[in-house]
C-alpha positions as CSV (number, residue, x, y, z in Angstrom):
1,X,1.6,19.8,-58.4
2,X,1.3,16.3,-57.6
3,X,4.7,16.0,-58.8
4,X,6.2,18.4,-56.4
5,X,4.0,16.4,-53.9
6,X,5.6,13.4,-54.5
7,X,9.4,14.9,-54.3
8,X,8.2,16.7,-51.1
9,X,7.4,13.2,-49.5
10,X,10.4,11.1,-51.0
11,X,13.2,13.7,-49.7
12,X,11.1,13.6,-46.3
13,X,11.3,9.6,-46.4
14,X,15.0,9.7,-47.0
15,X,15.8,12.3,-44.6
16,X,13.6,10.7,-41.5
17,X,15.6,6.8,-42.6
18,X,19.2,7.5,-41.3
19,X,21.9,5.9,-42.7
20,X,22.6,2.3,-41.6
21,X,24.2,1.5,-38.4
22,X,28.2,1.8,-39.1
23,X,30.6,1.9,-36.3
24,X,31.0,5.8,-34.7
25,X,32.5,8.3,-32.9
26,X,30.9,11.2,-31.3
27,X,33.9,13.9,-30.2
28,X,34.1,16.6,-27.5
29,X,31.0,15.9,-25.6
30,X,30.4,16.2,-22.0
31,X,28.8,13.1,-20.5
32,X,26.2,13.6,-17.1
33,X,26.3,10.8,-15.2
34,X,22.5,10.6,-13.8
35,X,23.1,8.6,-10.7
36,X,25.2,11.6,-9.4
37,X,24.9,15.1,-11.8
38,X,28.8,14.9,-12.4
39,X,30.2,15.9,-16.1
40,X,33.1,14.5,-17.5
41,X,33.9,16.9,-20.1
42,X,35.8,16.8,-23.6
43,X,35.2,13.3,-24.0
44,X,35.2,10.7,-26.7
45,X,31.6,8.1,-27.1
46,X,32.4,5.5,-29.8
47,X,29.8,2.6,-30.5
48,X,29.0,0.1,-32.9
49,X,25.8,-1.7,-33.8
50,X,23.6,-0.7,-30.1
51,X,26.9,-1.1,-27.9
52,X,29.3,1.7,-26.2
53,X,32.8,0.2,-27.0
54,X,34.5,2.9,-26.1
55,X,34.8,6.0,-23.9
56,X,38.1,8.7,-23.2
57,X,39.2,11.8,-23.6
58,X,38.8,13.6,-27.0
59,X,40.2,12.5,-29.5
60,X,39.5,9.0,-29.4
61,X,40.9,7.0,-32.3
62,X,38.8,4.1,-33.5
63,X,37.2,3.2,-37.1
64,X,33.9,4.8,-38.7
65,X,32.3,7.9,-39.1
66,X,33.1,11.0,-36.2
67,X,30.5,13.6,-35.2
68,X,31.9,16.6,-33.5
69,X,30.1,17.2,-30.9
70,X,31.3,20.2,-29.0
71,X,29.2,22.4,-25.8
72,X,26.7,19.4,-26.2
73,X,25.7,17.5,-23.3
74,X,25.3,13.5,-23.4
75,X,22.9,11.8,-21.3
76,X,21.2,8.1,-21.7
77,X,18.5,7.6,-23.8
78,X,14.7,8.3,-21.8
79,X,12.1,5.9,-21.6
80,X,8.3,7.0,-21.4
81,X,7.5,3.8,-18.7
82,X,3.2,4.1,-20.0
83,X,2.0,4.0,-23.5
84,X,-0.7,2.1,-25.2
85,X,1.2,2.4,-28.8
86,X,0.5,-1.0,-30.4
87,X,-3.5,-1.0,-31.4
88,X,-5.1,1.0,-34.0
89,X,-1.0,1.5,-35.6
90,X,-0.7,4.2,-33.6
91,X,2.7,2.9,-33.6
92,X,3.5,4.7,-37.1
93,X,3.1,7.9,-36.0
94,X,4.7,7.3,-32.1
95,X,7.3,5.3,-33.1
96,X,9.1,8.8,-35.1
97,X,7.9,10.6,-31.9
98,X,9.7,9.2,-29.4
99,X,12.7,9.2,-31.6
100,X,12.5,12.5,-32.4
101,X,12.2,13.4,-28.1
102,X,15.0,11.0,-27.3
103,X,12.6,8.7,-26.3
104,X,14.6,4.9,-26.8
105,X,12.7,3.1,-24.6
106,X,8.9,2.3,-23.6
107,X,6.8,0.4,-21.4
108,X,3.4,-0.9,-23.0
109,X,0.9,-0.8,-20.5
110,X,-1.5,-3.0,-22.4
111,X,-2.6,-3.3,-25.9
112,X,-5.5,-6.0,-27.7
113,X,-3.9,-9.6,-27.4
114,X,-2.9,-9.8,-30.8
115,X,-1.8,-6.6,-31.5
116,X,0.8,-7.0,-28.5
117,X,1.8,-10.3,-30.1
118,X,2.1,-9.4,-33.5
119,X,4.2,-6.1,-32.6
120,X,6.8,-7.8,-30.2
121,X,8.3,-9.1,-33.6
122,X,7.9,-6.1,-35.5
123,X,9.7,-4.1,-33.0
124,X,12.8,-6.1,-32.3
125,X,13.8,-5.3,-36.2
126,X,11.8,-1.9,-36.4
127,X,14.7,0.6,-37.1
128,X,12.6,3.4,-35.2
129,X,11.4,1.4,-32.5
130,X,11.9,1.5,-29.0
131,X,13.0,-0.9,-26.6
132,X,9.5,-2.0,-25.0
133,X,8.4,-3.3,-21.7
134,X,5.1,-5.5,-22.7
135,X,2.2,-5.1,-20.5
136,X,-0.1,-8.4,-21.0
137,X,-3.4,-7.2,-21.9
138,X,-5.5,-5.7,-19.5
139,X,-7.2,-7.9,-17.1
140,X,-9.7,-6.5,-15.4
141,X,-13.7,-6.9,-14.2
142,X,-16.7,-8.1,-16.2
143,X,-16.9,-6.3,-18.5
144,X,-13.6,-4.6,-18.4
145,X,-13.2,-0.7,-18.9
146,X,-11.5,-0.8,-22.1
147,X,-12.4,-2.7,-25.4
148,X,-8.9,-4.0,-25.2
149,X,-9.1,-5.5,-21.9
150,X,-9.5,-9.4,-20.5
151,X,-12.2,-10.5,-18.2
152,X,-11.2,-12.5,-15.0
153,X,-14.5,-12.8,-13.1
154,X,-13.8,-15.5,-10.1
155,X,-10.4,-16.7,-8.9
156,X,-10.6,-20.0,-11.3
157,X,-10.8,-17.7,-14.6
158,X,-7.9,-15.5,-13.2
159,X,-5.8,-18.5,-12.0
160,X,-6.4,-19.5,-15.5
161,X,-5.7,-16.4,-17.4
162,X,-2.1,-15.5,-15.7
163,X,-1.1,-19.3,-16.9
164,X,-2.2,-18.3,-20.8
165,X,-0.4,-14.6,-20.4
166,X,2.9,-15.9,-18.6
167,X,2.8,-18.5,-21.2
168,X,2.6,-15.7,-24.3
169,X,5.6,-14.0,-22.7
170,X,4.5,-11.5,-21.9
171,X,6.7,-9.0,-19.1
172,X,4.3,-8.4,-16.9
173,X,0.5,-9.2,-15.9
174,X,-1.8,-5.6,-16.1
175,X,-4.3,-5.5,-13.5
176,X,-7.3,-3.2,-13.3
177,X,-10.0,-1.5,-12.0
178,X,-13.4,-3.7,-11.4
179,X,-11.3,-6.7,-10.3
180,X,-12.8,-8.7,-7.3
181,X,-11.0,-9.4,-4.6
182,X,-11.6,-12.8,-5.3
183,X,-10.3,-12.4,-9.0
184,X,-7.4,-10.5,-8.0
185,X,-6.0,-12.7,-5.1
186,X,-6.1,-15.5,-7.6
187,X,-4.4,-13.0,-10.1
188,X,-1.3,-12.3,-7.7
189,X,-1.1,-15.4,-6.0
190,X,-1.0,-17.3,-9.4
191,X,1.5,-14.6,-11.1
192,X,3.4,-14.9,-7.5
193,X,3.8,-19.0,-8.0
194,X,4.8,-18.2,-11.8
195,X,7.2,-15.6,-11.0
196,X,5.0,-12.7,-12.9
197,X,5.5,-9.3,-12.5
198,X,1.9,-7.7,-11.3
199,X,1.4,-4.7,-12.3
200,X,-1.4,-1.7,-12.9
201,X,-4.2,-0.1,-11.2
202,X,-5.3,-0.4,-7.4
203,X,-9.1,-2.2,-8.3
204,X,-11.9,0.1,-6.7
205,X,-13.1,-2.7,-4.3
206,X,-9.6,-2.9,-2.7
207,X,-6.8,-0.4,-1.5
208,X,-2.8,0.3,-1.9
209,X,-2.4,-1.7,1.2
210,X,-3.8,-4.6,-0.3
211,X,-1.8,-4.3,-3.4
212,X,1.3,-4.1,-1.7
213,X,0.7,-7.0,0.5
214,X,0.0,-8.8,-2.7
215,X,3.0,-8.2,-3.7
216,X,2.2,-5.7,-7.1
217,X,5.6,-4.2,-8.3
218,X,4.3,-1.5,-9.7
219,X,1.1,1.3,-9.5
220,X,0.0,3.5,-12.4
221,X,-1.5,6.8,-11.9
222,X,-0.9,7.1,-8.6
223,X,-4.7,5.6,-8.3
224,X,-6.3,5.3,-4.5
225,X,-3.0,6.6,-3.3
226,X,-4.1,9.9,-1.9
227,X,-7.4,8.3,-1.2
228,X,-5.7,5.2,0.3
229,X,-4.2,7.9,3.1
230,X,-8.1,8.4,4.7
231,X,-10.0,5.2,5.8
232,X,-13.0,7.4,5.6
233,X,-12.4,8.8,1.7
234,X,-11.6,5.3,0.7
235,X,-14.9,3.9,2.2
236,X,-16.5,6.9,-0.2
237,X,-15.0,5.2,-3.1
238,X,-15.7,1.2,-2.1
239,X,-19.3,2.2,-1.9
240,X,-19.6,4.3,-4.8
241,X,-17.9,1.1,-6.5
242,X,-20.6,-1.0,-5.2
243,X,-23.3,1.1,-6.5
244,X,-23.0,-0.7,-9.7
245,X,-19.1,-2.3,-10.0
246,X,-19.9,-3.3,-13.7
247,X,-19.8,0.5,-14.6
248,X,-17.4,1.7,-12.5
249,X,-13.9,3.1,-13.9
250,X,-11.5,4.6,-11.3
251,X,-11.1,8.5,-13.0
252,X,-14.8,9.1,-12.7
253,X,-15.0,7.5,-9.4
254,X,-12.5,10.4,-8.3
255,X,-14.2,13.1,-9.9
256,X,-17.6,13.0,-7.9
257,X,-18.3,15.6,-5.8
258,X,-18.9,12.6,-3.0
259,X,-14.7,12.0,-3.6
260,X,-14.3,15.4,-3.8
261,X,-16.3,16.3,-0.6
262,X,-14.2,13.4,1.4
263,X,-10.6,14.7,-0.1
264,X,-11.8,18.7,0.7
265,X,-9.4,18.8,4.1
266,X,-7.0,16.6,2.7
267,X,-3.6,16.8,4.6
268,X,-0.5,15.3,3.5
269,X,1.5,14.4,6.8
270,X,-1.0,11.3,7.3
271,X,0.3,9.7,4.1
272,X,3.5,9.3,6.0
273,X,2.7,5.2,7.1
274,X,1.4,4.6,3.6
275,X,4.7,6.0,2.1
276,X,6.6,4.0,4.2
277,X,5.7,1.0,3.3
278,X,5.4,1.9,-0.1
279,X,9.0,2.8,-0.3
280,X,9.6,-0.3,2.0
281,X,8.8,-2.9,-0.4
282,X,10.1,-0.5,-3.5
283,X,6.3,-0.4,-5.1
284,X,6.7,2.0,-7.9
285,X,4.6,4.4,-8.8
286,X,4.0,5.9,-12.6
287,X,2.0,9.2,-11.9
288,X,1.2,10.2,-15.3
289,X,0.5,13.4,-14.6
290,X,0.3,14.6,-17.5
291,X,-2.7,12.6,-18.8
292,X,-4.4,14.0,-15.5
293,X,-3.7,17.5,-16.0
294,X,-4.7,17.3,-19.7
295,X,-7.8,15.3,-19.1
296,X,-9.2,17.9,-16.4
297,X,-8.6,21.0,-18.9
298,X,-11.8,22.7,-19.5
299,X,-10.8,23.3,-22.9
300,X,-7.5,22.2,-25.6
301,X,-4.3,23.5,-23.9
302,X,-2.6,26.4,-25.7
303,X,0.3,24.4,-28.1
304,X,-3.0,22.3,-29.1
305,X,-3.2,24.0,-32.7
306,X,0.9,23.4,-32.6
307,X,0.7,19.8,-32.0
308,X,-2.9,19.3,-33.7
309,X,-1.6,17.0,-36.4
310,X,0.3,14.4,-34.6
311,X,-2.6,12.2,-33.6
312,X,-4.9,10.5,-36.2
313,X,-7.6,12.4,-37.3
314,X,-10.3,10.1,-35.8
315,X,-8.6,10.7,-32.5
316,X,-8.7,14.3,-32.9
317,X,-12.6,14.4,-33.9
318,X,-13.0,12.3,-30.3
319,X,-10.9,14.7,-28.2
320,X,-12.8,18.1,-29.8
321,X,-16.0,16.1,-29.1
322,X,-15.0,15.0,-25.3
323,X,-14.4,18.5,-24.6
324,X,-17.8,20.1,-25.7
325,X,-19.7,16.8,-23.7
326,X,-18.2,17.5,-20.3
327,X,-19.2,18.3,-17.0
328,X,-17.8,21.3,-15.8
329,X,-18.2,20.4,-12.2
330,X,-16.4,17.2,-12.9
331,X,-13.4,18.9,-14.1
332,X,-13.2,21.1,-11.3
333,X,-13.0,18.1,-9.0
334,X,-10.4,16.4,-11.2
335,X,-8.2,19.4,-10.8
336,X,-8.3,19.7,-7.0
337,X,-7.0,15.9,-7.5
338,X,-4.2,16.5,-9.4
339,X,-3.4,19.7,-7.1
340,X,-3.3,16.7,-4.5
341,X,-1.4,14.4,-6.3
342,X,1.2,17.0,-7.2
343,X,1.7,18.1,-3.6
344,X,2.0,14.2,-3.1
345,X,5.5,13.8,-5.5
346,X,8.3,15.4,-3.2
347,X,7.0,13.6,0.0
348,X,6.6,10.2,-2.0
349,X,10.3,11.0,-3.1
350,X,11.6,12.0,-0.1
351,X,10.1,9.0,1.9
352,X,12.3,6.7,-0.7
353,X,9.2,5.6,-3.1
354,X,10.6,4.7,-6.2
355,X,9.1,6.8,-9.2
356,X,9.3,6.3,-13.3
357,X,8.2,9.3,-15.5
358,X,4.8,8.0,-17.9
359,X,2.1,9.7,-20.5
360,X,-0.5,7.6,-21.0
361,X,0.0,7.8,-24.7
362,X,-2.6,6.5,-25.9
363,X,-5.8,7.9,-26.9
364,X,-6.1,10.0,-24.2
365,X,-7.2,13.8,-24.7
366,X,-4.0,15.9,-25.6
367,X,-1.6,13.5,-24.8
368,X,1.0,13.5,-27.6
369,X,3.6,10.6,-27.9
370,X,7.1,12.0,-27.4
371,X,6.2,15.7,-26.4
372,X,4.2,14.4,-23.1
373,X,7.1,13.0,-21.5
374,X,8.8,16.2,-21.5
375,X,6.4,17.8,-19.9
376,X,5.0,15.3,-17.3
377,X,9.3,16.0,-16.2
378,X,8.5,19.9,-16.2
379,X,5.5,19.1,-14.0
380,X,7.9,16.6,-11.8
381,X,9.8,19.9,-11.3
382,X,7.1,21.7,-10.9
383,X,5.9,20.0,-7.9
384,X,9.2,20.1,-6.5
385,X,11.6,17.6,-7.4
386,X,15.2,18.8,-8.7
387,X,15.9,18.9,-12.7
388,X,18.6,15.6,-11.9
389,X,15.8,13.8,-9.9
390,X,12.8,14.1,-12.5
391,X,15.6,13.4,-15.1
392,X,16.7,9.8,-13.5
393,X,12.8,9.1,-13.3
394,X,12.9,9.1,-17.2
395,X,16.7,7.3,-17.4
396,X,18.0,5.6,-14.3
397,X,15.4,4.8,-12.6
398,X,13.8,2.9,-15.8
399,X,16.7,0.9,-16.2
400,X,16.9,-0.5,-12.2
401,X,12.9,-1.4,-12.5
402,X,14.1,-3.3,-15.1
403,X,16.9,-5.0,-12.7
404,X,20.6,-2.6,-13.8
405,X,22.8,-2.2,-11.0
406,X,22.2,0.8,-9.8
407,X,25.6,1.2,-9.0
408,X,27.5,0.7,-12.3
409,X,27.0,3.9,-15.1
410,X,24.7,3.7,-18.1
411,X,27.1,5.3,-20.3
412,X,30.2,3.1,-20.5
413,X,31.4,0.5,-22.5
414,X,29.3,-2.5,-23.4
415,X,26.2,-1.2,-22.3
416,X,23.1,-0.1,-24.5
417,X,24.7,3.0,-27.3
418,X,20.9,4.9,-26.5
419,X,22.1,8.5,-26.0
420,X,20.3,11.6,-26.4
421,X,22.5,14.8,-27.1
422,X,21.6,18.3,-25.7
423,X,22.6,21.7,-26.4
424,X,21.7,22.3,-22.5
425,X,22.1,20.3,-19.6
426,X,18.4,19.4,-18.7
427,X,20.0,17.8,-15.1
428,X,20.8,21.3,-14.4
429,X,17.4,22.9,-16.3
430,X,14.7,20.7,-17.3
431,X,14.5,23.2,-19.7
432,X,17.2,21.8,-21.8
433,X,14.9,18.8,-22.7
434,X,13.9,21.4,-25.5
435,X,17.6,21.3,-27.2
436,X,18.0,17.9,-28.0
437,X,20.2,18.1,-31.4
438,X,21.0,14.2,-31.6
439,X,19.9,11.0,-30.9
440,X,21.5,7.3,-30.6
441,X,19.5,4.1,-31.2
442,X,19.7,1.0,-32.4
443,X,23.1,1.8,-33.9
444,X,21.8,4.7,-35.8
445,X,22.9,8.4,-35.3
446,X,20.5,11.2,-35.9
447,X,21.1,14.4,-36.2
448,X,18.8,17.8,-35.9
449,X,17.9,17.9,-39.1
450,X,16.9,13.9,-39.2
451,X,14.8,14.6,-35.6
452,X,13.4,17.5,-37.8
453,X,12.3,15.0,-40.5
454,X,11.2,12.2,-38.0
455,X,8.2,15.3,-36.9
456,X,7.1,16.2,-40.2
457,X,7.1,12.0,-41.4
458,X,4.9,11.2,-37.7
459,X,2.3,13.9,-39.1
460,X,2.2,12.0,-42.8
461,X,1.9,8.5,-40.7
462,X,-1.0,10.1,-38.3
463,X,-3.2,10.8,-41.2
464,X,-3.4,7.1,-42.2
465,X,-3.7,6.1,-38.6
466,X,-6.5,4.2,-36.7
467,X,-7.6,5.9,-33.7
């Protein structure tokens, strides 16, 4: 038997390591162009090493291997824009994931200091990993929320932190929820004379407003947006804060019946002035709203026994055990949240905020690396934008944060060879995310049945894992 074992696991080590990058073409393809939804059928993708060098009509000539390719659909690779992959190797088991979804590019929203600095060299020569955004470490209150985070407690510790961060590289600074205003003005206005990206949470003692004055680039989880839009619900949350700001963390904050209460007649139309000027100075927002809607379910969402084994099992002990331990009443008032939030998407979009698709990968309760992303799109639909709008939140939209031009394609020659192939046309049908038969990265081509053994080798790597 343990024979057979071993077999079993070498042929599922060989099949989930492609072959080596070689120069290829991929024939007969239609390519979506996500700025726009237009095809350009029966066409020709060749690439070597992570480059496009060449595009036209099938049949292309050029050197390598060729991949036929016909009724599939060709669209860049998508980037999950808020994980927390690089602490307790959860990387091993995400890392096949987001292959295996077409996921090619991520942004780390904070990791422990050395585990960010150790895995920026590992994944530049990673053959499965992503390209990664790196969040500094969190910076938040004393203490901070997480275990991971960094303490700035005055503006001289904050001025002093940003120097040490921007000096480590790191892409941008993460700010969080118990900052001071003191701490965080040094924070911004520090990062702001370094020419550091601030990014992260709204901190409980302040408000969106404040934040985009600031100058923050970017806003995960939507956080005091919808409370931001009433003076009087955001004076519910500053003094709840103040009850004890050492203790406080935004998502329970939210879920008090005294938020709750204040949000009850909560109308849309007076978020208008707030969306302006969000979309005015281009603050984007990362909803995550799929770490919302799992976190809020009363008990494990139907595909849980599906997906069961592709978190560590420590992980999985802490999620069964979160469920049994909480407050019904709680939930209920996290939900009429996220029914807020949702409504909040299409008007955000439609005002001109910029948006980027996120998970909160992590350790957070039934979020899965690579699956999520799918479905925080589906819910992006859901709440009413078009299949080609949620789409260019996971594709586009990624790639102008990170300063593209807009204007030029992301399929053509000499940019990034990070495709994903689909049987159906998910700009058309979100649904189509579910076809995905091929994938492009880092010079390497899989096919289904590599994807296939990229799933079953992320379940061998989660059962080693940390939490």
């Amino acid at each position: 038997m343990k024979f057979l074992q071993t077999i079993v696991l070498t042929l599922i080590a060989m099949l989930s390591r492609p072959a080596a990058a070689e120069p290829m073409t991929i024939d007969n393809v239609t390519i979506v162009d996500v700025a726009d939804g237009t095809r350009a059928h029966n066409q020709s993708i060749s690439f070597d090493g992570d480059r496009i060098i060449a595009i036209g009509r099938s049949p292309l000539g050029g050197p390598g291997r060729r991949v036929d390719g016909t009724g599939l659909f060709v669209l860049p690779g998508l980037w999950d824009m808020h994980v927390h992959s690089h602490r307790e190797r959860r990387w091993t088991y995400h890392y096949p994931l987001f292959r295996a979804f077409g996921i090619t590019g991520v942004r780390d929203a904070g990791t422990h200091l050395g585990s960010g600095l150790a895995h920026r060299a590992q994944a530049t020569v990673d053959p499965l990993a992503p390209r990664v955004i790196w969040g500094s470490p969190i910076v938040d209150g004393a203490p901070p929320v997480n275990n991971f985070g960094l303490s700035a407690e005055d503006e001289t510790s904050a001025r002093i932190l940003v120097r040490e961060l921007h000096g480590l590289g790191f892409d941008f600074l993460k700010v969080y929820d118990r900052l001071s205003p003191e701490a965080y003005y040094g924070l911004t206005s520090e990062a702001r004379r370094l020419g550091m990206p601030v990014e992260g949470h709204v901190p409980l003692a302040l408000s969106p407003d404040h934040v985009v004055a600031s100058g923050q680039r970017l806003i995960d989880h939507l956080t005091l947006i919808a409370e931001g839009c009433s003076p009087r619900t955001l004076s519910v949350i500053h003094a709840k804060n103040a009850e004890n700001p050492r203790e406080s963390d935004g998502l329970s904050i939210l879920m008090t019946n005294e938020v709750a209460s204040a949000m009850a007649d909560f109308d849309i139309r007076i978020c208008k002035p707030l969306f302006d000027r969000l979309a005015r100075k281009r603050v984007w927002q990362v909803p995550t709203f799929v770490q919302l809607e799992a976190f809020v379910s009363p008990t494990a969402p139907p595909d849980w026994q599906v997906r069961r084994d592709y978190v560590s099992p420590g992980l999985r002990a802490d999620w069964e055990s979160s469920v049994k331990e909480a407050d019904p009443a709680a939930l209920a008032n996290g939900r009429k949240i996220l029914d807020i939030q949702l409504s909040m998407l299409k008007p955000m979009a439609d005002a001109g905020v910029p948006i980027l698709a996120g998970t909160d990968s992590s350790s957070e309760m039934w979020v899965f690396a690579g699956f999520s992303l799918h479905r925080e799109l589906e819910l992006f639909v859901e709440a009413g934008l078009s299949p080609l709008q949620a789409i260019r939140t996971a594709t586009l939209n990624p790639r102008v944060y990170a300063g593209h031009d807009r204007g030029k394609p992301l399929i053509r020659p000499g940019e990034r060879a990070d495709l994903v192939l689909f049987a159906a046309d998910p700009t058309a049908d979100i649904g189509g995310l579910a076809t995905i038969r091929g994938v492009v990265a880092r010079g390497l081509y899989h096919d289904r049945a590599s994807l296939d053994a990229l799933l079953v080798d992320a379940k061998r790597r989660a059962k080693t894992a940390g939490h």
